[in-house]
C-alpha positions in Angstrom: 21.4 -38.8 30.8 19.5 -35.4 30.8 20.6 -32.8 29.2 19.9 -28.8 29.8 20.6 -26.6 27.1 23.0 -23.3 28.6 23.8 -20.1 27.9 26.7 -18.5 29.9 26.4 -14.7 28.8 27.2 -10.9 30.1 24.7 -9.0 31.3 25.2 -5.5 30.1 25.1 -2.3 31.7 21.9 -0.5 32.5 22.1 2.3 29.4 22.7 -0.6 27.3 19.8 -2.9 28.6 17.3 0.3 28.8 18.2 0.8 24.3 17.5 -2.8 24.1 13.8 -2.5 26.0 12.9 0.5 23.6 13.7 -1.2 20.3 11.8 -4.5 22.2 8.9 -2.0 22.6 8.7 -1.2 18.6 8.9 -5.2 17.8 6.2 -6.0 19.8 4.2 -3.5 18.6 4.8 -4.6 14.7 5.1 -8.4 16.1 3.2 -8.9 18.8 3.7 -12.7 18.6 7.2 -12.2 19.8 9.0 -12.1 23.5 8.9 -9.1 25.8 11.9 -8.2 27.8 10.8 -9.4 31.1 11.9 -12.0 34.2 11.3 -14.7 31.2 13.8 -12.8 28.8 16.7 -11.1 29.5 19.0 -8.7 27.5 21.9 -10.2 27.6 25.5 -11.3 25.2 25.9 -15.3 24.7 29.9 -16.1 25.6 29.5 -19.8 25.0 26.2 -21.9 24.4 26.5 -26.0 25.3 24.5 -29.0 26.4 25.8 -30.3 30.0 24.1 -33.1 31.8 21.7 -31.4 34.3 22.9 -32.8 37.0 26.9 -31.1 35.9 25.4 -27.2 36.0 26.7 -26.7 39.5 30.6 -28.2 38.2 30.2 -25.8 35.4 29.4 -22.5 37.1 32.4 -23.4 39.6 34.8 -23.7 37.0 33.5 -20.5 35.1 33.9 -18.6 38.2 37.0 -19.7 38.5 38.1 -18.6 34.7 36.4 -15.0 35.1 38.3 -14.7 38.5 41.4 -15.5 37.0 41.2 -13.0 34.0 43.5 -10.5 34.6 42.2 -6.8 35.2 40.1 -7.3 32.1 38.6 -4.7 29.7 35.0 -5.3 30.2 33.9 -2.3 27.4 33.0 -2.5 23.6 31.1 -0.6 21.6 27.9 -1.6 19.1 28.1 -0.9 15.7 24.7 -1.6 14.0 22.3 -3.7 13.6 21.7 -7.4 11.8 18.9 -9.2 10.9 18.2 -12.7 10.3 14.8 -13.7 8.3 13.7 -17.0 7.8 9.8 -16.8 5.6 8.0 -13.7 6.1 9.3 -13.1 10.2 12.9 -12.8 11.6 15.1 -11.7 14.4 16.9 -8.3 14.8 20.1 -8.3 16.8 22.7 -5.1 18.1 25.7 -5.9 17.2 28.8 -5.5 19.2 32.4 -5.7 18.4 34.6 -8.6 19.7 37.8 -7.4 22.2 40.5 -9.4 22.8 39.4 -9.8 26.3 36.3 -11.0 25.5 37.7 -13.9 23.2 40.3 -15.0 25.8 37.3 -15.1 28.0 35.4 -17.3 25.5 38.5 -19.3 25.1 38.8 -19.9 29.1 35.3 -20.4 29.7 35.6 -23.1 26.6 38.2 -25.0 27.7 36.5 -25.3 31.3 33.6 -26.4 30.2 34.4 -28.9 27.3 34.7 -31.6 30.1 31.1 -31.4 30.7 29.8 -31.0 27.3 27.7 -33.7 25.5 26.8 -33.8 21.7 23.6 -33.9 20.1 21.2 -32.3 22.2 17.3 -32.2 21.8 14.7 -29.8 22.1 13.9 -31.1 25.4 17.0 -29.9 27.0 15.7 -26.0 26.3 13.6 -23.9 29.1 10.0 -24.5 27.7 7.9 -22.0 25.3 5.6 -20.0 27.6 2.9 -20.6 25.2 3.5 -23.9 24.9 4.8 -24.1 21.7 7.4 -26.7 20.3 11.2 -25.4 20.5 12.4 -24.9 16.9 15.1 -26.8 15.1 17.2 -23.8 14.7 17.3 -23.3 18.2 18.3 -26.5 18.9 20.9 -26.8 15.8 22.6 -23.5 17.1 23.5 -24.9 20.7 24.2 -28.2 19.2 27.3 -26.1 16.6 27.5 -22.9 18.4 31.6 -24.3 19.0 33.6 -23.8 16.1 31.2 -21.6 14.2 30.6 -19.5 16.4 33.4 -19.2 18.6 36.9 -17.9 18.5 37.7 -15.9 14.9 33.9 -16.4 14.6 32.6 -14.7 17.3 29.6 -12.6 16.7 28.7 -10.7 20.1 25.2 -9.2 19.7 22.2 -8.4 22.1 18.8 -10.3 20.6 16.2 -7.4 20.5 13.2 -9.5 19.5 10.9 -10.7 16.6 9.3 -8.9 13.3 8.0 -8.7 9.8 10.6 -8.6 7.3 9.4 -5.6 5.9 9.7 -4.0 9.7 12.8 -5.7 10.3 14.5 -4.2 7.0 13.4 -0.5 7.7 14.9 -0.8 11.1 17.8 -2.0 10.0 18.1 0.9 7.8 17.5 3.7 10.4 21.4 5.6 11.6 22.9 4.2 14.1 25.1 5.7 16.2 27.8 3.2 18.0 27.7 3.5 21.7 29.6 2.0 24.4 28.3 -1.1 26.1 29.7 -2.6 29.3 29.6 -6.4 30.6 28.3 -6.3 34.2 27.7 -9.5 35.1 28.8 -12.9 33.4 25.7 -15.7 34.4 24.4 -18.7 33.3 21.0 -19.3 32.6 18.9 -22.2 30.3 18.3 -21.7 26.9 15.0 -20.7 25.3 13.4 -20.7 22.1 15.1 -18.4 20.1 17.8 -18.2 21.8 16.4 -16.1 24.3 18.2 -16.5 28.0 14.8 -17.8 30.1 15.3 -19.2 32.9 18.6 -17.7 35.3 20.4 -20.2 37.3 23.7 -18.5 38.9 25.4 -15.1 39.2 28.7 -16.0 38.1 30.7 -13.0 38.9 30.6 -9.3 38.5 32.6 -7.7 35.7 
């Protein structure tokens, strides 16, 4: 059985996306060994990440439309509080972070339920959409998808936007700068395959609009 390796996320509004390019710009320009924001890499908020046979992807955007059709008249609007930083060595990954709603975790809940009858365990690095530089998909990566239920799920649930790659030193001094919360609005909920890093690669359906 093959596996892909998902990511069904909200696309956020335009203001938001445009404040996640900028802070992009500034990573690359410290890191420049990291991902642009491009047609590759996409600004976006995970919902739910999960291995599903490859040949179930079409099942499993039906039954997510069906659970964002059926939410009823939905609060789509949070607001982002700061930012948070994950370092592993000398390089690590800055993130926005956004507070949870209600209506975003019954959401997560739905989409959960619908798609646990697809799900498979113990997925590999060749499930993932593949480096552009060729480089091997790292374990993290993989381990996240592979326990992204449960940990980070639920009362667990973390909604962020990935902004890219940097020094620690870089990454620290960013994190320090103010930060002024700001509203940001789910547009779209899609479904694309995983990258390294987390990063949502390769789009495979519009779901629905928010």
């Amino acid at each position: 059985m093959t596996l892909i390796a998902i990511n069904i996320l909200f696309e956020p509004d335009p203001a938001t996306m445009e404040r996640a390019k900028a802070i992009n710009s500034r990573l690359l320009a410290n890191y420049p060994e990291g991902f642009p924001f491009d047609r590759h890499h996409t600004p976006h908020i995970t919902i739910l990440q999960r291995f599903v046979p490859r040949d179930a992807v079409e099942a499993v955007g039906r039954v997510v439309r069906e659970v964002v059709a059926a939410a009823p008249t939905p609060n789509w609007e949070s607001v982002a509080t700061g930012y948070e930083v994950l370092v592993h060595g000398d390089v690590g990954v800055i993130g926005i972070v956004i507070q949870p709603t209600e209506d975003w975790l019954r959401l997560q809940t739905g989409i959960i339920e619908a798609v646990a009858p697809f799900a498979a365990e113990r997925g590999t690095a060749e499930a993932f959409a593949s480096r552009l530089d060729g480089g091997p998909i790292s374990q993290l990566t993989v381990n996240y998808v592979n326990t992204f239920v449960g940990p980070c799920t639920g009362a667990n649930y973390n909604p962020h936007i990935t902004l890219g790659l940097g020094t620690r030193e870089f990454l620290e001094a960013l994190k320090s700068e103010p930060f002024e919360p700001f509203p940001v609005r789910a547009q779209t909920v899609s479904l694309y395959q995983v990258g390294d890093y987390g990063v949502a690669q390769t789009k495979l359906h519009d779901l629905h609009p928010c």
